[in-house]
DRENSEZA-629907 format. One record per residue (C-alpha): z, x, y; residue number from 1. Coordinates in Angstrom, 3 decimals. Layout:
<atom w="Z" u="X" v="Y" seq="NUM"/>
...
// end
This chain:
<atom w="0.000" u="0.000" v="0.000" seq="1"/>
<atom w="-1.219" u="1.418" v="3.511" seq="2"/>
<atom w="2.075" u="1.146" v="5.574" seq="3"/>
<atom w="0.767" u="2.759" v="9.357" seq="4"/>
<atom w="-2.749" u="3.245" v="10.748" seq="5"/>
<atom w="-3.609" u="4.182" v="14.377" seq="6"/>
<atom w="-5.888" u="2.410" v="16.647" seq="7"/>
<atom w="-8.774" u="3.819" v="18.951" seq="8"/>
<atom w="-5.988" u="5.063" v="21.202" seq="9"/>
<atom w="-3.793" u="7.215" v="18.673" seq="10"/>
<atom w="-1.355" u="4.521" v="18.326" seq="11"/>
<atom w="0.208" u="3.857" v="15.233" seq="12"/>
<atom w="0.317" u="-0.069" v="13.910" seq="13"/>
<atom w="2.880" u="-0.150" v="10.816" seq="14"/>
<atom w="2.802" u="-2.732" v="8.063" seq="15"/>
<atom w="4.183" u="-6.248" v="8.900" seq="16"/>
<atom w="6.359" u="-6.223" v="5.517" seq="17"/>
<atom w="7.540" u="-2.670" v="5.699" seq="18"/>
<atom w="8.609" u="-3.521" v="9.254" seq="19"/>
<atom w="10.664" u="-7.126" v="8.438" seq="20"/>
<atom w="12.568" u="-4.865" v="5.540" seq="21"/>
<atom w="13.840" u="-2.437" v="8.275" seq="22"/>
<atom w="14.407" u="-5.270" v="10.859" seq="23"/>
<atom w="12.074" u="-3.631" v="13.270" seq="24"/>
<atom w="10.072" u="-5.518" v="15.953" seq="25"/>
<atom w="6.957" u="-6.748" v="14.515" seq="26"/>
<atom w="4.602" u="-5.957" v="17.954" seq="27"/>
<atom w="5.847" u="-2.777" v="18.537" seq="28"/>
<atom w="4.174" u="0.058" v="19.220" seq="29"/>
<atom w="4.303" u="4.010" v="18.297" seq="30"/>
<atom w="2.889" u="6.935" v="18.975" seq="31"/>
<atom w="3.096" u="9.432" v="15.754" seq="32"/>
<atom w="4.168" u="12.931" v="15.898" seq="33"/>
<atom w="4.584" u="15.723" v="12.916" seq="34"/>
<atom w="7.567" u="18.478" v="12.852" seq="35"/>
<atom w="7.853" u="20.293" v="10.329" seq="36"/>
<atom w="6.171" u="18.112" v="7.751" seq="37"/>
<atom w="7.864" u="15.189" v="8.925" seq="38"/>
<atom w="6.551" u="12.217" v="10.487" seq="39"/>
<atom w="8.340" u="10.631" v="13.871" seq="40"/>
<atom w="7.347" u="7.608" v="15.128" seq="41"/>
<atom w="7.993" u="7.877" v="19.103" seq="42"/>
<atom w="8.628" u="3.543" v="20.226" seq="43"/>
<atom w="6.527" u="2.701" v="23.678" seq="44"/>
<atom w="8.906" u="0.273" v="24.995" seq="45"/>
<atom w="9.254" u="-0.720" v="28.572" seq="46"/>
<atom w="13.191" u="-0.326" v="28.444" seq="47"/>
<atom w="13.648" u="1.462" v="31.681" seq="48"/>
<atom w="17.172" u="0.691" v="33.165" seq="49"/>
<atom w="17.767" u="2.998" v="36.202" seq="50"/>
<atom w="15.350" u="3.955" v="38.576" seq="51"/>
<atom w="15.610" u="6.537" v="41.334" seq="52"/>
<atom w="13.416" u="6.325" v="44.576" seq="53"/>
<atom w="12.921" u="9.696" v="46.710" seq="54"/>
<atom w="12.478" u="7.796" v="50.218" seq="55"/>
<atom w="11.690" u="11.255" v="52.127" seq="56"/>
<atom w="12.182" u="14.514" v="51.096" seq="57"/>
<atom w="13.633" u="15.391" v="55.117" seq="58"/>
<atom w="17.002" u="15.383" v="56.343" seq="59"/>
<atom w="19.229" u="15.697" v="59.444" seq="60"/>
<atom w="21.462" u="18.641" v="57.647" seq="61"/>
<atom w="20.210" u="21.609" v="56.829" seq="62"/>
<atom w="23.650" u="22.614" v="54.087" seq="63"/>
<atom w="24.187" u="26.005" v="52.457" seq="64"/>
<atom w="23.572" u="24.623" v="49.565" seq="65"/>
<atom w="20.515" u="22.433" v="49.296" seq="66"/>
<atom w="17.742" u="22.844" v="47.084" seq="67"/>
<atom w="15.692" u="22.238" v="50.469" seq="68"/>
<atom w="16.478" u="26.532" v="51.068" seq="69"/>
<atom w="14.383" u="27.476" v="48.566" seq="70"/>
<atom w="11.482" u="25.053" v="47.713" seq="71"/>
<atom w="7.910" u="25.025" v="48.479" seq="72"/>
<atom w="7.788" u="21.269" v="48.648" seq="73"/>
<atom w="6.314" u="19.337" v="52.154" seq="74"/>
<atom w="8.662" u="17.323" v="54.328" seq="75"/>
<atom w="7.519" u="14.044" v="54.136" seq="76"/>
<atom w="8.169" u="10.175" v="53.910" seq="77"/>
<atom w="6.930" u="7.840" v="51.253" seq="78"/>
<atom w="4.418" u="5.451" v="52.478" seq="79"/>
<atom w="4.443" u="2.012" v="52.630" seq="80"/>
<atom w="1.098" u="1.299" v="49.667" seq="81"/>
<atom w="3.192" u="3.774" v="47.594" seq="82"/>
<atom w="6.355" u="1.794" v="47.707" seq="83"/>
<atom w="4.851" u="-1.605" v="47.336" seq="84"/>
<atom w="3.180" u="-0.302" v="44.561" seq="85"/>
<atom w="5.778" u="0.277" v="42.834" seq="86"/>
<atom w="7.768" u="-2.923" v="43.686" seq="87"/>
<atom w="4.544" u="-4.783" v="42.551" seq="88"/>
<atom w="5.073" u="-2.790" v="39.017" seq="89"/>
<atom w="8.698" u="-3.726" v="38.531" seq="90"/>
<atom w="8.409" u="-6.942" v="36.311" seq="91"/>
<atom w="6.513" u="-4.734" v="33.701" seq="92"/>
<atom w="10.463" u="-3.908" v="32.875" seq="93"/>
<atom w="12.562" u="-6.297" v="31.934" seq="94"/>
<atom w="15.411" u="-4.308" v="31.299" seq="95"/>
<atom w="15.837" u="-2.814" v="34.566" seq="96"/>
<atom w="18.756" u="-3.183" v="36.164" seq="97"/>
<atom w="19.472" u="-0.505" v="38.999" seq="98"/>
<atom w="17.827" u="1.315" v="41.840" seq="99"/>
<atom w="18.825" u="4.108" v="43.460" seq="100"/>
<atom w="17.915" u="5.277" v="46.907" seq="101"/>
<atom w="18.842" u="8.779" v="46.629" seq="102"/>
<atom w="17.540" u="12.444" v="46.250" seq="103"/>
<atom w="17.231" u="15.927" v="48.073" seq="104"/>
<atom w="16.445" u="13.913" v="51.432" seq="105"/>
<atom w="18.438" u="11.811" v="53.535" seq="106"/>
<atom w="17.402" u="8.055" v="52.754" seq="107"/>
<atom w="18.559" u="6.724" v="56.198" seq="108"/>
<atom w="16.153" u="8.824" v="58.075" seq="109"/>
<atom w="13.083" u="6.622" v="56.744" seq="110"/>
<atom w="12.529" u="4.478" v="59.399" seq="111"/>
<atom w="11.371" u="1.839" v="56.920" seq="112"/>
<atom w="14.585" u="2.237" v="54.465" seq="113"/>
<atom w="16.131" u="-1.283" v="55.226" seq="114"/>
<atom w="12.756" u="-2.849" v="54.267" seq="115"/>
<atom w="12.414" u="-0.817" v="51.112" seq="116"/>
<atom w="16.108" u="-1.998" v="50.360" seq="117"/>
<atom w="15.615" u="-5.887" v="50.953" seq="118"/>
<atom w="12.413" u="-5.993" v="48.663" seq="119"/>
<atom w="14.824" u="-4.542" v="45.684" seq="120"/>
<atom w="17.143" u="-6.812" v="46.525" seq="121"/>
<atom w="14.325" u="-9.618" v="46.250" seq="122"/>
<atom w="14.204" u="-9.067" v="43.102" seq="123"/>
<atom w="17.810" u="-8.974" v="41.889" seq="124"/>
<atom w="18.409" u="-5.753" v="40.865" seq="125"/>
<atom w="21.301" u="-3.794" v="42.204" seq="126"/>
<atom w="20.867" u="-0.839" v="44.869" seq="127"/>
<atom w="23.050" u="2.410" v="45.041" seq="128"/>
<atom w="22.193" u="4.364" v="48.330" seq="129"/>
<atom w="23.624" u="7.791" v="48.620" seq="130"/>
<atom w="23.980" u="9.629" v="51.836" seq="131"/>
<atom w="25.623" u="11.941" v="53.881" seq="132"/>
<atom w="27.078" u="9.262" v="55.907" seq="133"/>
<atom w="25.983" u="11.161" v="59.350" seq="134"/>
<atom w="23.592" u="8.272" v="60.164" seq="135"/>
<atom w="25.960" u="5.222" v="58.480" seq="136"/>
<atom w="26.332" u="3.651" v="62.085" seq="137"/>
<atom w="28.246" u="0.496" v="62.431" seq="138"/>
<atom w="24.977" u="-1.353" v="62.636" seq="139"/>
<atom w="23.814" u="0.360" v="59.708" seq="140"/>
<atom w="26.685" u="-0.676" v="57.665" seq="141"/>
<atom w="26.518" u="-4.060" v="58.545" seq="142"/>
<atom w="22.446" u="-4.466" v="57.454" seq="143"/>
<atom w="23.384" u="-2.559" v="54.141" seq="144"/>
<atom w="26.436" u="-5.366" v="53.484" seq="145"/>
<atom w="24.220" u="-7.779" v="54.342" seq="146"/>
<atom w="21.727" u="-7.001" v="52.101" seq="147"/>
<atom w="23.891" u="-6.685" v="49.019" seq="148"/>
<atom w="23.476" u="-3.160" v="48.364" seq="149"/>
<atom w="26.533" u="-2.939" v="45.875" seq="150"/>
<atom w="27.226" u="0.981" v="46.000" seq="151"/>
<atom w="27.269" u="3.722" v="48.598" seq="152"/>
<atom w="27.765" u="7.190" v="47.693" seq="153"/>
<atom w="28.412" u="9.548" v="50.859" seq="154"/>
<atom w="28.297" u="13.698" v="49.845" seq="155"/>
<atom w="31.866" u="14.996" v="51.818" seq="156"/>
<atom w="31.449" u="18.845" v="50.766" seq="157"/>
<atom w="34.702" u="19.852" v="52.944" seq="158"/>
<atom w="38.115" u="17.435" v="53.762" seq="159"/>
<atom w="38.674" u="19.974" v="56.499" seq="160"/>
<atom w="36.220" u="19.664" v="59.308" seq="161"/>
<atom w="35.834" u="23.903" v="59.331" seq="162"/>
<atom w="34.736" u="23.185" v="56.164" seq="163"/>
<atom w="32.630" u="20.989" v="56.476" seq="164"/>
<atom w="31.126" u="22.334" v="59.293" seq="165"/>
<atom w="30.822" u="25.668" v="57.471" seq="166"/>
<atom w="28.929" u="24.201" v="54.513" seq="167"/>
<atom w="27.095" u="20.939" v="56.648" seq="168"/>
<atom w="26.831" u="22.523" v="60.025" seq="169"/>
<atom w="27.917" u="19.264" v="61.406" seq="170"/>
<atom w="31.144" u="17.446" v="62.492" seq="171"/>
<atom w="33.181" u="15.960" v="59.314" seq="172"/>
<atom w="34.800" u="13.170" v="61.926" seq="173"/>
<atom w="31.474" u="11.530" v="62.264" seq="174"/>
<atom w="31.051" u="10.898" v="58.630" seq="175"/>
<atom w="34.876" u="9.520" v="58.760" seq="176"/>
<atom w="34.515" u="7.532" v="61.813" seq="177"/>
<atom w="31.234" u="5.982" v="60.360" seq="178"/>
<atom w="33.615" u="5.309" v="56.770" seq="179"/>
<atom w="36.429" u="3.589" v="58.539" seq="180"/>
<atom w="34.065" u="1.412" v="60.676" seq="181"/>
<atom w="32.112" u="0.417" v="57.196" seq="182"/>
<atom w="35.399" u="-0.782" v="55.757" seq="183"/>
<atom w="36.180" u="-2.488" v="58.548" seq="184"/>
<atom w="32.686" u="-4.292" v="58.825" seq="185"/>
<atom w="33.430" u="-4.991" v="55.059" seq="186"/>
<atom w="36.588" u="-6.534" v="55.704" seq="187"/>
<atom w="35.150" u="-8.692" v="59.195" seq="188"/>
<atom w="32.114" u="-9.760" v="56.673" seq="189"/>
<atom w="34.814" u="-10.807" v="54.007" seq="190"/>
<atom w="32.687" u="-8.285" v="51.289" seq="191"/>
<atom w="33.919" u="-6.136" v="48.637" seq="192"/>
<atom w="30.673" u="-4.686" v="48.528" seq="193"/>
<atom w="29.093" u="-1.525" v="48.775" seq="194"/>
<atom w="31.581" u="-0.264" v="46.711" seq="195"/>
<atom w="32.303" u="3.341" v="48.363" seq="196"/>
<atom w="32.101" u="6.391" v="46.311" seq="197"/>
<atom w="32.475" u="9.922" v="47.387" seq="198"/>
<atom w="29.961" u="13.697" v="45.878" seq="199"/>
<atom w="31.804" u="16.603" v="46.511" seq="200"/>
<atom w="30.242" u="19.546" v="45.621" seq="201"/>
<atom w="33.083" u="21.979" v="44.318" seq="202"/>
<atom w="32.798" u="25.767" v="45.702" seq="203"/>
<atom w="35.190" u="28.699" v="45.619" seq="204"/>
<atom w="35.501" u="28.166" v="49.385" seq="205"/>
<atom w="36.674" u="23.943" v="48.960" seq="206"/>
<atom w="38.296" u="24.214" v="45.814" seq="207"/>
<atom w="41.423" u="24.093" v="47.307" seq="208"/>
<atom w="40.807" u="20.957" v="49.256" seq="209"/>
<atom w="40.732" u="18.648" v="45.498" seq="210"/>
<atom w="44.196" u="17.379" v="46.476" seq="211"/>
<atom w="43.802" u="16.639" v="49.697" seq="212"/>
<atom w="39.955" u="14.832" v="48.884" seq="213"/>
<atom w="42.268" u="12.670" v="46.645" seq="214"/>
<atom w="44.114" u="12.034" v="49.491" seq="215"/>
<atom w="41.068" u="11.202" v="51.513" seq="216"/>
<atom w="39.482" u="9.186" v="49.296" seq="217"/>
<atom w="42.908" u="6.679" v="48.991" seq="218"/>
<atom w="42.531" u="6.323" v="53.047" seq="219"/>
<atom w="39.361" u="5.685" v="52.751" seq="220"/>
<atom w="39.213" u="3.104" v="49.885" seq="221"/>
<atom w="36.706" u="5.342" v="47.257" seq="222"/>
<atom w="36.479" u="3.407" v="44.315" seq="223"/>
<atom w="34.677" u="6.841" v="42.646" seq="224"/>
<atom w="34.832" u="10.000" v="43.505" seq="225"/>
<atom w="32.238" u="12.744" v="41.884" seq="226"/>
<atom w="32.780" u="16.298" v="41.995" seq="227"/>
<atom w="29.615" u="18.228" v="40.807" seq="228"/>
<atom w="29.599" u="22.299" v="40.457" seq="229"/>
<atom w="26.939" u="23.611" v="42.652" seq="230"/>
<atom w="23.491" u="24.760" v="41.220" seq="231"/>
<atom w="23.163" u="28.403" v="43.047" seq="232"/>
<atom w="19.871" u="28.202" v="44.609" seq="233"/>
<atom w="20.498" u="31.457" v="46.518" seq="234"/>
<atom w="22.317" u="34.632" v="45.898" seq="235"/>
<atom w="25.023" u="33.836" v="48.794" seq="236"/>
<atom w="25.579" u="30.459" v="46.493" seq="237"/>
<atom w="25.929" u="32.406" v="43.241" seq="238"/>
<atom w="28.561" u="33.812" v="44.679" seq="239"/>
<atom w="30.697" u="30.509" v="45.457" seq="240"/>
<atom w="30.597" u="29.293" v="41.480" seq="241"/>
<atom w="33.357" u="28.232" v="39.652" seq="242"/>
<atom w="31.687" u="27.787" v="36.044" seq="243"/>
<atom w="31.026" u="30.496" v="33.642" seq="244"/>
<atom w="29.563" u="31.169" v="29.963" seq="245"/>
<atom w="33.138" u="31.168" v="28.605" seq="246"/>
<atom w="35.576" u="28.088" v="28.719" seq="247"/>
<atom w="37.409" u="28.329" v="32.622" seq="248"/>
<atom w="41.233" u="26.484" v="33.326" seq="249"/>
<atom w="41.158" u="22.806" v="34.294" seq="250"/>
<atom w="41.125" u="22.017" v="37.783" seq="251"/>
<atom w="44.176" u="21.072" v="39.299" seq="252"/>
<atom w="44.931" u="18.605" v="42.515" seq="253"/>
<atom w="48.253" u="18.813" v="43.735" seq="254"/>
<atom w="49.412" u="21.571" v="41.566" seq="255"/>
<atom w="48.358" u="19.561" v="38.574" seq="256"/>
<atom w="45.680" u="19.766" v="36.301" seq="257"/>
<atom w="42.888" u="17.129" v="36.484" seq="258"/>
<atom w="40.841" u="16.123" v="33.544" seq="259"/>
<atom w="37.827" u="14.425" v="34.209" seq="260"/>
<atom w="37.094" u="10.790" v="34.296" seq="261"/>
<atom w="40.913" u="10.593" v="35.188" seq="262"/>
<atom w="42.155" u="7.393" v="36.458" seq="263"/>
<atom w="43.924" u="7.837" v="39.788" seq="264"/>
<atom w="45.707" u="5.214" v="42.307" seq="265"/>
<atom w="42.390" u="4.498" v="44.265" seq="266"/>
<atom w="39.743" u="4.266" v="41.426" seq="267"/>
<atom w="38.059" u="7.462" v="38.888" seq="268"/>
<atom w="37.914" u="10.894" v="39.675" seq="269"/>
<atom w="34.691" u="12.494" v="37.315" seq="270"/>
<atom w="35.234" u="16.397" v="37.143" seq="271"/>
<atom w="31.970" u="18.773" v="35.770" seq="272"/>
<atom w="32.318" u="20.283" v="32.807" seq="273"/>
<atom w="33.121" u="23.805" v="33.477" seq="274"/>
<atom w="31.070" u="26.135" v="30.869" seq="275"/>
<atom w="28.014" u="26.594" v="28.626" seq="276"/>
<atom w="28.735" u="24.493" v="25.520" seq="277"/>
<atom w="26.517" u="23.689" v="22.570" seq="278"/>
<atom w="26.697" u="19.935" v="22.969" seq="279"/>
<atom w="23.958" u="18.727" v="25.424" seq="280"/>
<atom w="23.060" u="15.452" v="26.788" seq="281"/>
<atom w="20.627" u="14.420" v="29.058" seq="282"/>
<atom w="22.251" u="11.732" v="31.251" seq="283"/>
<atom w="18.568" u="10.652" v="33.226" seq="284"/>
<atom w="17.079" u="10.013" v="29.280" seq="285"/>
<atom w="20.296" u="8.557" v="27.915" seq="286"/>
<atom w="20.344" u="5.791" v="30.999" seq="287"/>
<atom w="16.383" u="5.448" v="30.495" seq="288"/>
<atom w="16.129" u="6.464" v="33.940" seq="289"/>
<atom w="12.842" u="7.250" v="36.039" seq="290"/>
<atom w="12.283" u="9.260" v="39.240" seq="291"/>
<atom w="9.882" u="8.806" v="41.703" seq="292"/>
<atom w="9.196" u="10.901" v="44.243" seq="293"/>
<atom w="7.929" u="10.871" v="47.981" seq="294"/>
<atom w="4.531" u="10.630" v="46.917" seq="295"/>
<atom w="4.425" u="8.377" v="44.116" seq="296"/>
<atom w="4.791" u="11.168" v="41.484" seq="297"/>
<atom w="6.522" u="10.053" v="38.592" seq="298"/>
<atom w="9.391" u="12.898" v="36.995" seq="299"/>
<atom w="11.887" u="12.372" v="34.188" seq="300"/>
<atom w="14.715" u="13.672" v="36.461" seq="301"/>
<atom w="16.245" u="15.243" v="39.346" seq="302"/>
<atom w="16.370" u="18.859" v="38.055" seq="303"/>
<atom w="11.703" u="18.719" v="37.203" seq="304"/>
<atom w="11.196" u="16.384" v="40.697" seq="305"/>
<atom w="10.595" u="19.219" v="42.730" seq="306"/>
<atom w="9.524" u="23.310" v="42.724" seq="307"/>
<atom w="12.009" u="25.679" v="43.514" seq="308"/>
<atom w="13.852" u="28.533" v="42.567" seq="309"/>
<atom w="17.819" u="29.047" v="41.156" seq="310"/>
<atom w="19.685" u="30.919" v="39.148" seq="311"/>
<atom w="20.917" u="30.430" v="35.364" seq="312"/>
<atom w="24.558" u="30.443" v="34.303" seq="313"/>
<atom w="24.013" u="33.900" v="33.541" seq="314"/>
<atom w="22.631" u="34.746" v="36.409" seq="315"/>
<atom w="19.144" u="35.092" v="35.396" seq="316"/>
<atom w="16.662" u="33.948" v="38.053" seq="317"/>
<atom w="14.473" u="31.150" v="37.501" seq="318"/>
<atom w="11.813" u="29.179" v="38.873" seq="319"/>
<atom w="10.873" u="25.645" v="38.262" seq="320"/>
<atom w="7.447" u="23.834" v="38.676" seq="321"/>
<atom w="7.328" u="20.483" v="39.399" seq="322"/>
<atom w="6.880" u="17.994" v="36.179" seq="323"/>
<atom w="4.954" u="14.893" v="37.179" seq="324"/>
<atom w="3.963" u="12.951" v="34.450" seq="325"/>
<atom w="1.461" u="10.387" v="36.379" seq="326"/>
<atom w="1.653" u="8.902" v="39.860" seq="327"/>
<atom w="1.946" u="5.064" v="40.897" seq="328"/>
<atom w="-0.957" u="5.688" v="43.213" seq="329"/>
<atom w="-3.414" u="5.253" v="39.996" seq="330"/>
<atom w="-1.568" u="4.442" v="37.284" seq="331"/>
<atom w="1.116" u="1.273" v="36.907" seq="332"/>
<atom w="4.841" u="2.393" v="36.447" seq="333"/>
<atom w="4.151" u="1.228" v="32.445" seq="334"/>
<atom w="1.305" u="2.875" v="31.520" seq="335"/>
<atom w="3.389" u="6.214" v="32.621" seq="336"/>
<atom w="6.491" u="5.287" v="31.201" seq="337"/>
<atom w="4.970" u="4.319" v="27.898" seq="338"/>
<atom w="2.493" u="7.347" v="27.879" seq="339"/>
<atom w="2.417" u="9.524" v="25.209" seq="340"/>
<atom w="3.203" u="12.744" v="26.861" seq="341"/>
<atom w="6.177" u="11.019" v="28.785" seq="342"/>
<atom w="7.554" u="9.137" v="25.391" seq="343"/>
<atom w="7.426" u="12.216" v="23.432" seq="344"/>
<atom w="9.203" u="14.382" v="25.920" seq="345"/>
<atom w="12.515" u="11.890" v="26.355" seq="346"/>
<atom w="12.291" u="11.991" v="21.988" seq="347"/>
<atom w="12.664" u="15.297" v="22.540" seq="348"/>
<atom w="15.075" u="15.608" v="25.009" seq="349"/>
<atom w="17.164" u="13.128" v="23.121" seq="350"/>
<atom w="17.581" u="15.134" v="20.401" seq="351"/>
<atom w="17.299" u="18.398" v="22.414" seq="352"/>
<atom w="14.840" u="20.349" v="20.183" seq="353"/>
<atom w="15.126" u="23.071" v="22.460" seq="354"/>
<atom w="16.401" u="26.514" v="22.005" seq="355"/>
<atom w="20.116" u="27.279" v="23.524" seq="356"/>
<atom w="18.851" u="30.590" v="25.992" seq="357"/>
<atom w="22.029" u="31.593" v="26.909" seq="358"/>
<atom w="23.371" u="32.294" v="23.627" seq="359"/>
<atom w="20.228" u="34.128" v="22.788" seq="360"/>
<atom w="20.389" u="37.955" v="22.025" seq="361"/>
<atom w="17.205" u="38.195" v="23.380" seq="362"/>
<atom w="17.949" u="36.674" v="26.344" seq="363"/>
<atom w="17.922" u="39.830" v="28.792" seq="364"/>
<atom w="14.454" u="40.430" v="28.208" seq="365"/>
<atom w="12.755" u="37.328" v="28.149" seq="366"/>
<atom w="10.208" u="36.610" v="30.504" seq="367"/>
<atom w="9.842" u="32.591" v="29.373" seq="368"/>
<atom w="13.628" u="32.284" v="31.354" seq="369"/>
<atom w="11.931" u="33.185" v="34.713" seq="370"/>
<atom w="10.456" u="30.039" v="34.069" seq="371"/>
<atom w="11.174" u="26.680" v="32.864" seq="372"/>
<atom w="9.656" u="27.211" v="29.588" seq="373"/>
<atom w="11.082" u="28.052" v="26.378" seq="374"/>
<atom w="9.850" u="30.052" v="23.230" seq="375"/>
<atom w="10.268" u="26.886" v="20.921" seq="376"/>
<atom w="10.388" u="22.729" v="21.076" seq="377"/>
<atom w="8.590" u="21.148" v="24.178" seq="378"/>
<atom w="7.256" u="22.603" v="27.551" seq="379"/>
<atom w="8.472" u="22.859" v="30.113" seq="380"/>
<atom w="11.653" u="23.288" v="28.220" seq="381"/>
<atom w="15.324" u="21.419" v="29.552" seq="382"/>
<atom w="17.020" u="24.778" v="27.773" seq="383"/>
<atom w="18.934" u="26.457" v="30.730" seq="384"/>
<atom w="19.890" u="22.890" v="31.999" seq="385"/>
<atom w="22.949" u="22.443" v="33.527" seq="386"/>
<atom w="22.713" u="18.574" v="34.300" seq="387"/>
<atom w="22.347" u="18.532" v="30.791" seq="388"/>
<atom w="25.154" u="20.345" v="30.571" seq="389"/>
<atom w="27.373" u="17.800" v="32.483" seq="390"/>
<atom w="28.072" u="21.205" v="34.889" seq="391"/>
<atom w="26.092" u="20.097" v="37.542" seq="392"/>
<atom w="26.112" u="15.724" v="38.180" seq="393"/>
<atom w="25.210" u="13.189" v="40.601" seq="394"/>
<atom w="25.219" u="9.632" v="40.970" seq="395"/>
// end
């Protein structure tokens, strides 16, 4: 009995009966791939759930430790076609649940960002916007209430305003003004929504503000609060890392260590993991998430959106090229997501069939590491990762 045959396209079609025994979806569709004399049937499903929009790739900060130092990528906004095309694509996934309005620009600086926000909201999903709460006026807050958008994430790098200014280059009592007159427009408005959460990007030079950001974020009414290690785009930023190959103390807040996802008075606090470990997850395939940049580009996730250069957690000095994997300019947001080269890459990233570089001994002379390739499993390769690592997060 024939149980699979491919069509014209490549994809497989799998006998009815054979399917009904393993309770699997009689109209769905595979593509078929071969490792090591084994046969893996990759599902096309539109199951997306998260979806991250890059608005613009500028910003009003120019921080010590943006990605924004180092890459070759233009400063630009996305254009209205490009965003309604994308809108127009959205029904194609009927899983969907969340968008996010966040990247390595500032959202707020689109001059077309509370029009981008409203048609999401058109359609029922829920919106996160993150920011750097510089340009979170009290009109601003008001609009994004109104609205519905359900979660605000504002990056506070520093809880003392030399700090901040040292890693920012702007005033930290702007962002807090703008904080305490969005909770007060919440409370006028009678809304318990955005929910406020806080990034903090955890140096050498702010770790010893974790106690008082706790502090900070009970004034302010964070229901979250994310603390991310920094990925060392420059030298001067290698310097200011806390993580390390071998297993570092806890943090501590208060004089206490902190474990992460801890539950404290005002809501979580999420902590990074802290070194190289062999278990690796990739949180942007896990959630079925999808990033889209400026110009329509479709990427898996944050860390292949853009080209730039950083440096590995052993130091070794990398650069990354861009992975797009079709653009909604030409193709619909389905016909990428279900493509074969974009459905075989999350089945690999799920199981991570890719090599573990820093615990290779020939890992001081290999040129692949400059790069984000690998000598083994898929290309480019997610095998220095430290998203994947849970070292470096965001929202």
């Amino acid at each position: 009995m024939t149980l699979a045959k491919t069509d014209s396209a490549g994809r497989l079609i799998l006998d009815n009966a054979f399917l009904e025994r393993r309770h699997i979806q009689l109209d769905a569709e595979y593509w078929l791939d071969e490792r090591d004399g084994d046969l893996i049937l990759h599902p096309r499903r539109p199951d997306v759930r998260k979806l991250y929009i890059e608005a613009t790739t500028g910003c009003n900060l120019q921080c010590r430790t943006c990605i924004r130092n180092v890459w070759s990528d233009p400063i630009a906004l996305m254009t209205p076609e490009t965003f309604a095309r994308i809108v127009d694509d959205l029904n194609a996934f009927p899983e969907l649940k969340r968008v996010i309005f966040t990247s390595f620009g500032e959202p707020l600086t689109h001059p077309r960002i509370l029009d981008m926000i409203a048609a999401i909201r058109q359609r029922d999903l829920a919106v996160t916007l993150g920011t750097n709460g510089l340009l979170l006026t009290p009109p601003m807050s008001r609009e994004l209430i109104r609205l519905g958008v359900d979660r605000l994430v504002v990056s506070v790098d520093g809880v003392k305003p030399e700090t901040y200014a040292d890693i920012r280059g702007a005033q930290l009592g702007t962002v807090l003004d703008n904080l305490r007159a969005f909770n007060d427009a919440k409370r006028q408005l009678g809304s318990l929504t955005p929910a406020l959460g806080i990034e903090f990007v955890v140096l050498r030079s702010n770790i010893g503000e974790l106690a008082e950001l706790s502090r900070l974020a009970s004034h302010l009414n964070a229901a979250r609060v994310l603390v991310s290690n920094v990925l060392p785009y420059t030298a001067e930023m290698r310097e200011q890392i806390l993580y390390g190959y071998q297993p570092q103390e806890p943090f501590k807040a208060g004089g206490w260590p902190v474990r992460a996802d801890a539950w404290v008075m005002w809501g979580t606090l999420e902590l990074p993991r802290m070194h190289w470990g062999a278990e690796r997850r990739c949180r942007f395939v896990q959630d079925r998430a999808m990033v889209i940049s400026w110009d329509g580009g479709v990427t898996p996730c944050y860390a292949l959106s853009h080209n730039y250069s950083y440096y590995a957690i052993d130091g070794v000095p990398k650069r990354v090229t861009r992975y797009v994997l079709g653009s909604v300019n030409t193709q619909s947001l389905a016909e990428i997501w279900m493509s074969e080269n974009y459905v075989r890459f999350r089945s690999e990233v799920r199981g991570f069939h890719f090599p573990s570089c820093p615990d290779c001994d020939l890992r001081a002379t290999c040129d692949l590491r400059q790069r984000n390739e690998g000598c083994w499993g898929w290309n480019p390769s997610c095998a220095d990762c430290l998203w994947a690592q849970d070292i470096v997060r965001c929202p």
